[in-house]
C-alpha positions as CSV (number, residue, x, y, z in Angstrom):
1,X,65.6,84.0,95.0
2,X,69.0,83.5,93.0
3,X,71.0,86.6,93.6
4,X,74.2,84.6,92.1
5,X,73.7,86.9,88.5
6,X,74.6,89.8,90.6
7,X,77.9,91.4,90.2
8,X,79.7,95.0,90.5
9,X,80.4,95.6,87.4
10,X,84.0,97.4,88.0
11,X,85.6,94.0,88.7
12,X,86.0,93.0,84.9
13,X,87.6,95.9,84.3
14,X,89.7,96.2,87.1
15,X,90.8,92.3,86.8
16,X,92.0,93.1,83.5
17,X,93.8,96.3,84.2
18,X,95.6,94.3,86.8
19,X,96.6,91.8,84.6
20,X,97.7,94.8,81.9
21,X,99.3,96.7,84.8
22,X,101.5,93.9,86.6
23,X,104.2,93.4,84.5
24,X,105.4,96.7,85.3
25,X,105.6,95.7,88.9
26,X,107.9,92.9,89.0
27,X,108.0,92.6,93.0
28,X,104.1,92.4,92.8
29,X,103.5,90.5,89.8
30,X,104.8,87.1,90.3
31,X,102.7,87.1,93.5
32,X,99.3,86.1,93.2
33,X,98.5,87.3,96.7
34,X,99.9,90.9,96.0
35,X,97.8,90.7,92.9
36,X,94.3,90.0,94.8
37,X,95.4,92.8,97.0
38,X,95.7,95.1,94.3
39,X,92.4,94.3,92.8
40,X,90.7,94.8,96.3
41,X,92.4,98.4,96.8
42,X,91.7,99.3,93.1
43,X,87.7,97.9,93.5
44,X,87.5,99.6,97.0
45,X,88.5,103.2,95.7
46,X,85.7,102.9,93.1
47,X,82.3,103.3,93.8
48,X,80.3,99.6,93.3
49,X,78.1,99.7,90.3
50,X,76.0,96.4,91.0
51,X,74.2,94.4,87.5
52,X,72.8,91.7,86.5
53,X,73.9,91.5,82.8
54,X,76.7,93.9,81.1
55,X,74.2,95.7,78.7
56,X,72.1,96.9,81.9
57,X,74.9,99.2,82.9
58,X,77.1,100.2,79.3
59,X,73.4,100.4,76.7
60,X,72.6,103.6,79.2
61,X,76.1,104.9,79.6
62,X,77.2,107.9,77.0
63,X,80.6,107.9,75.5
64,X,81.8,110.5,77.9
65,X,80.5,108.2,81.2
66,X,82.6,105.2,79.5
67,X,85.7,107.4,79.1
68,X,85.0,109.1,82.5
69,X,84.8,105.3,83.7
70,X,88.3,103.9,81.8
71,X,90.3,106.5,83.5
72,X,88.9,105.9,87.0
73,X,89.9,102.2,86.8
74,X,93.1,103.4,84.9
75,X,93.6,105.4,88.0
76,X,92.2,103.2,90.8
77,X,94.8,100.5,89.3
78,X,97.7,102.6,89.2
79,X,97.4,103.8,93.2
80,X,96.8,100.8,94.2
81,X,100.1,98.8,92.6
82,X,101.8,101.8,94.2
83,X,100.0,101.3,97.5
84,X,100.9,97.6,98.0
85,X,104.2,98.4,96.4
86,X,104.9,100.5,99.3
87,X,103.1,98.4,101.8
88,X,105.3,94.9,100.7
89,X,108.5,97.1,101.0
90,X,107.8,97.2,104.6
91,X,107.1,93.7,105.2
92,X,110.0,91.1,105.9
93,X,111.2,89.0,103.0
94,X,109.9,85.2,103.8
């Protein structure tokens, strides 16, 4: 069995709301590390949706479960820049 067509279906969305979100994080968004750190807080504040092709998950959602859905990434994004904001402040400069 091939379970490489699997995916959570929050990273797309999340990977491009990083991208959006970084450039008002200056300190974060020249480092590509920081960036994958941001991505993992942001995906591990959401809860996993697992699919195997896109229109599995958005054919059954309703307009309100796709806006419901934006503004939990939007969310999940946002804390998490201002998480590992705070949590590079602490570390030593290299």
């Amino acid at each position: 069995m091939d379970f490489t067509s699997l995916y959570n279906h929050h990273e797309r969305e999340v990977f491009a709301a990083v991208m959006a979100s970084a450039p008002g994080y200056p300190d974060i968004e020249s480092d590509p590390e920081l960036l994958a750190d941001v991505a993992c807080v942001a995906l591990n504040r959401l809860p996993p949706r697992y699919i195997r092709h896109q229109v599995d998950y958005s054919f059954y959602l309703t307009e309100r479960e796709r806006a419901d859905i934006d503004a939990a990434v939007k969310e999940a994004v946002a804390s998490a820049f201002r998480f590992v904001e705070s949590r590079s402040a602490l570390r030593p400069k290299r």
